[in-house]
N, CA and C of each residue as an Amber inpcrd file, in Angstrom:
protein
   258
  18.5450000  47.0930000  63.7450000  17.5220000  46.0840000  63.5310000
  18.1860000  44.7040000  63.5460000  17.5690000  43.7180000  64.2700000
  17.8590000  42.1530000  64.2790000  17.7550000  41.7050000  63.3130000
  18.8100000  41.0900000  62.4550000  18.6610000  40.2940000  61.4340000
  17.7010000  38.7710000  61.5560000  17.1560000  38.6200000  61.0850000
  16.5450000  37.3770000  61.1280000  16.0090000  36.8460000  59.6470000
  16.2240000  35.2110000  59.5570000  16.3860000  35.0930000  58.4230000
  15.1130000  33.3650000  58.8300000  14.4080000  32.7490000  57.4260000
  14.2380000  31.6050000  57.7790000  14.4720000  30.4820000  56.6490000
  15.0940000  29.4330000  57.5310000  15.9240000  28.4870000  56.5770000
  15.9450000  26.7730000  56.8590000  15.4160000  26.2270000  55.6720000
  14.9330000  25.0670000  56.0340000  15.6610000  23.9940000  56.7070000
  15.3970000  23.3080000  57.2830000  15.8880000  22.6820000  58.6020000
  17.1770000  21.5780000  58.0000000  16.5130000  21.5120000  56.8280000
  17.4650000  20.4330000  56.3640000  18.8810000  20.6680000  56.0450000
  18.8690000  22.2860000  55.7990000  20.0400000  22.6180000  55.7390000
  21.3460000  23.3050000  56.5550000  21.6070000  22.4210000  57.3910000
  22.2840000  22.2340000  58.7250000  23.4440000  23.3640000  58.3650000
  24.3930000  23.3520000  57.6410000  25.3510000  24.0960000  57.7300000
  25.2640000  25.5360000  57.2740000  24.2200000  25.8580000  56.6270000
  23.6610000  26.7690000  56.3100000  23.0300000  27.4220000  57.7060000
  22.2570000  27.1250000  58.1600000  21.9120000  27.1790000  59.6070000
  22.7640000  27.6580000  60.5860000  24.2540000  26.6800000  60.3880000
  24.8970000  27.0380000  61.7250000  25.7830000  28.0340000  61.3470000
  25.7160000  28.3680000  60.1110000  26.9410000  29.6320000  59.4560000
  26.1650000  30.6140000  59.7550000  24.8930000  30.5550000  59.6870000
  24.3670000  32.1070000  59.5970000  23.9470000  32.5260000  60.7050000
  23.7550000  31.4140000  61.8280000  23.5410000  31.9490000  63.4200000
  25.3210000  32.2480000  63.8810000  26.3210000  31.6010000  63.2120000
  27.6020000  32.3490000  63.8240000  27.7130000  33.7630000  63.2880000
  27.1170000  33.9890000  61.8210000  27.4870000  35.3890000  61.8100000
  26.5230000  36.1940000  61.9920000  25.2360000  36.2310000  62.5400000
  24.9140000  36.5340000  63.6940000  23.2560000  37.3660000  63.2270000
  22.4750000  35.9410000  62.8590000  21.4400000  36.1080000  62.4720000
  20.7690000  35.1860000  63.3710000  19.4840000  35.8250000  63.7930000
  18.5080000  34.9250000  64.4200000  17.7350000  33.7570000  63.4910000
  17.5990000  33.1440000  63.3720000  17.3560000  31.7670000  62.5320000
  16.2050000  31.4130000  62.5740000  15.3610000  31.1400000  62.0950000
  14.0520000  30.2920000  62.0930000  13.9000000  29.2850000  61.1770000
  13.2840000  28.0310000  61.8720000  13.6990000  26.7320000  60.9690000
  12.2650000  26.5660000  60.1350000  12.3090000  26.2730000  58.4970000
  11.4740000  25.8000000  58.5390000  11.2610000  24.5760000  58.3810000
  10.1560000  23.7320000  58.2180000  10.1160000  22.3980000  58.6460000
   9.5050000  21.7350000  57.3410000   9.3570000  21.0460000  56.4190000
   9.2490000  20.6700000  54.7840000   7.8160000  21.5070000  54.8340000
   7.7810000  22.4040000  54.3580000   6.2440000  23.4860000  54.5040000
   5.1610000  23.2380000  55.4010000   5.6000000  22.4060000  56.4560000
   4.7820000  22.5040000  57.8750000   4.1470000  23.6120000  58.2280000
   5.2170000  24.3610000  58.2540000   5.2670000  25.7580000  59.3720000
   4.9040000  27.0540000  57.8340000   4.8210000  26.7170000  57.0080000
   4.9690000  28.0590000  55.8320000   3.8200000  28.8780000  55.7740000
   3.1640000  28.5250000  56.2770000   1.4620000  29.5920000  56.4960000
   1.9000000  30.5350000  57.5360000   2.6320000  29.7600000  58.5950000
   2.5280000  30.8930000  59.8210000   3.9260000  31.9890000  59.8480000
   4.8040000  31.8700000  58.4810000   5.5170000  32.8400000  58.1250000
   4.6760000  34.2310000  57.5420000   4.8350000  34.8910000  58.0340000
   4.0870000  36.1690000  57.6850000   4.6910000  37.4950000  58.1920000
   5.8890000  37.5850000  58.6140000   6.6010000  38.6020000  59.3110000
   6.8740000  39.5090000  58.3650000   7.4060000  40.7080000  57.9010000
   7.8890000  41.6010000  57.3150000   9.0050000  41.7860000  57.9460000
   9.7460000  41.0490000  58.9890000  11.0770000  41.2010000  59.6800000
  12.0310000  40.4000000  59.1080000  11.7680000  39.9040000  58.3330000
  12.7190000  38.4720000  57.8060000  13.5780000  39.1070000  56.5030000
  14.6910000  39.0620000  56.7570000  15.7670000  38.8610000  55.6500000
  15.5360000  38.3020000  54.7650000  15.4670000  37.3200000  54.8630000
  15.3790000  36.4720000  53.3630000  14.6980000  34.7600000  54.0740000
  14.4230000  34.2490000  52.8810000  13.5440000  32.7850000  53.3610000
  14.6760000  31.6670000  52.1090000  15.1180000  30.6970000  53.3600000
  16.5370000  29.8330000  52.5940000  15.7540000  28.7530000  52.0920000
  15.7230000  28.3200000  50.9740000  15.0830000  26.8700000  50.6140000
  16.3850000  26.1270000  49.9180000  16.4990000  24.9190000  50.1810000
  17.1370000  24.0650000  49.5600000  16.9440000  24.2120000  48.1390000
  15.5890000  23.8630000  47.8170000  15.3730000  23.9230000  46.3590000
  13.8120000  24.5290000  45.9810000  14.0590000  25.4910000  45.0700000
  12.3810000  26.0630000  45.0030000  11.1540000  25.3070000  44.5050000
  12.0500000  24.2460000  43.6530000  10.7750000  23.1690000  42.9870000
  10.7150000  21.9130000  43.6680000  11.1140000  22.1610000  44.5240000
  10.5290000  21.1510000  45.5370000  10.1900000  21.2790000  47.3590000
  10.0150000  23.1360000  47.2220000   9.2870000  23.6280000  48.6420000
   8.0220000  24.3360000  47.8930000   6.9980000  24.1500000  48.2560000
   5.6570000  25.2010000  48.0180000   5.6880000  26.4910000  48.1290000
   6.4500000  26.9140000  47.4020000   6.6790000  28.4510000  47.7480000
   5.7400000  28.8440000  46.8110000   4.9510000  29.8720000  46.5180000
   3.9640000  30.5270000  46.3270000   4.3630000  31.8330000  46.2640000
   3.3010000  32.5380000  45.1700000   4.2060000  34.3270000  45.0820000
   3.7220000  35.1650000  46.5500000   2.5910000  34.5550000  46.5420000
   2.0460000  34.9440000  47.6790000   2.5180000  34.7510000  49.1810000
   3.7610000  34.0110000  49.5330000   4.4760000  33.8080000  50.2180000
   4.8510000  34.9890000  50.6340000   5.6760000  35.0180000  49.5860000
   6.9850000  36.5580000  49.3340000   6.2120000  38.0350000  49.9060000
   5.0690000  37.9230000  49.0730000   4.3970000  38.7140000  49.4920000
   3.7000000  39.0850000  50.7710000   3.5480000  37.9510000  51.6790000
   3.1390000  38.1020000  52.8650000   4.3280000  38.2990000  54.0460000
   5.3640000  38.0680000  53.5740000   6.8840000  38.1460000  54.2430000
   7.6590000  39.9160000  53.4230000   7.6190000  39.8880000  52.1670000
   8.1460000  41.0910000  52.0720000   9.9090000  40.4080000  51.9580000
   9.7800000  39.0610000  52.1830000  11.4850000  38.7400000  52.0620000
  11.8000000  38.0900000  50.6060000  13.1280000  38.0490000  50.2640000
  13.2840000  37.2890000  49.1390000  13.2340000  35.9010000  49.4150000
  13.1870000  34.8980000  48.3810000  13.3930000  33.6280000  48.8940000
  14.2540000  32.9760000  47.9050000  15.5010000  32.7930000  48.6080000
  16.8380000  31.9680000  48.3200000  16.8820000  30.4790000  48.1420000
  17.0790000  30.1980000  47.0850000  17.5630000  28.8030000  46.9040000
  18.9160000  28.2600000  47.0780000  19.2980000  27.5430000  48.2000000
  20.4910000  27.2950000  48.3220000  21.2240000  26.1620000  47.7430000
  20.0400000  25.7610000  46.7810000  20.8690000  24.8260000  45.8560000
  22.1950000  25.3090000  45.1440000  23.4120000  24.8190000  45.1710000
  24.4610000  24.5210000  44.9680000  25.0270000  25.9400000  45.3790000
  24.5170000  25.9490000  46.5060000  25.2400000  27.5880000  47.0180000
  25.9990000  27.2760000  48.1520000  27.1710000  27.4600000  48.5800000
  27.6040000  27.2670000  49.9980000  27.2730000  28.2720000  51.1820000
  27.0950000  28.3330000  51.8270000  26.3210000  28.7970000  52.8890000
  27.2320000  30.3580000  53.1040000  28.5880000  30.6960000  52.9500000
  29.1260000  31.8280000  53.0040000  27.9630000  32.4280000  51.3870000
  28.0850000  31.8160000  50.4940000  27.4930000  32.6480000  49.0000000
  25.8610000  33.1830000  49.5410000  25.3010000  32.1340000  50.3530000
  23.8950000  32.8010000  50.8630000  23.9880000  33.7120000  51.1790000
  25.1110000  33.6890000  52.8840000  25.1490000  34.8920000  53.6490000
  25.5280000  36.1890000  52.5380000  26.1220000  36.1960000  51.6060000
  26.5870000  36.9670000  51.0670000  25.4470000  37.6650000  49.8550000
  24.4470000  36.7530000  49.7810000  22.9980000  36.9960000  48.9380000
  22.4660000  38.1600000  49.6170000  22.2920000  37.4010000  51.2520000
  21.1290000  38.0620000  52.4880000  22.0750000  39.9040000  52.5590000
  23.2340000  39.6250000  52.9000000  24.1390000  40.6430000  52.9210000
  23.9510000  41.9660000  51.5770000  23.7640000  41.5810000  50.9060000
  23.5500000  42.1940000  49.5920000  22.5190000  42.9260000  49.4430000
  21.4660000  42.5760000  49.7260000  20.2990000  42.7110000  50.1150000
  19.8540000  44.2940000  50.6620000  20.3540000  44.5360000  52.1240000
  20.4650000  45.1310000  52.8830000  21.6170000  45.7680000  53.4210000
């Protein structure tokens, strides 16, 4: 199965660590795009910070993914969240 993960845009190095180790990426955009997340394929959903993205329980629930806060996490400790995981 394709890993695929989605992770907010703002967080660039986070982004480019986890497409080198070899996850398909989806950006999200400051909760632009968060309605039309609805996959059950997704690894995990990366937010910078949870109290300040609209995340909703009902999110989680329509994804089936966890959702990661990458506040003060370095982007290997994420991968290593998503990794855990599964």
């Amino acid at each position: 199965m394709e890993k695929k993960v989605v992770v907010e845009n703002t967080l660039k190095s986070h982004i480019d660590f986890l497409e080198n180790s070899g996850y398909d990426v989806h950006k999200l955009y400051k909760n632009k795009n968060l309605n039309n997340i609805t996959s059950f394929d997704y690894d995990g959903i990366v937010v910078s910070d949870t109290n300040k993205t609209n995340m909703s329980s009902s999110t989680d629930y329509r994804t089936g993914a966890p959702i990661i806060e990458a506040k003060n996490k370095t982007p290997e400790e994420v991968y290593n969240i998503l990794r855990s995981r599964y």
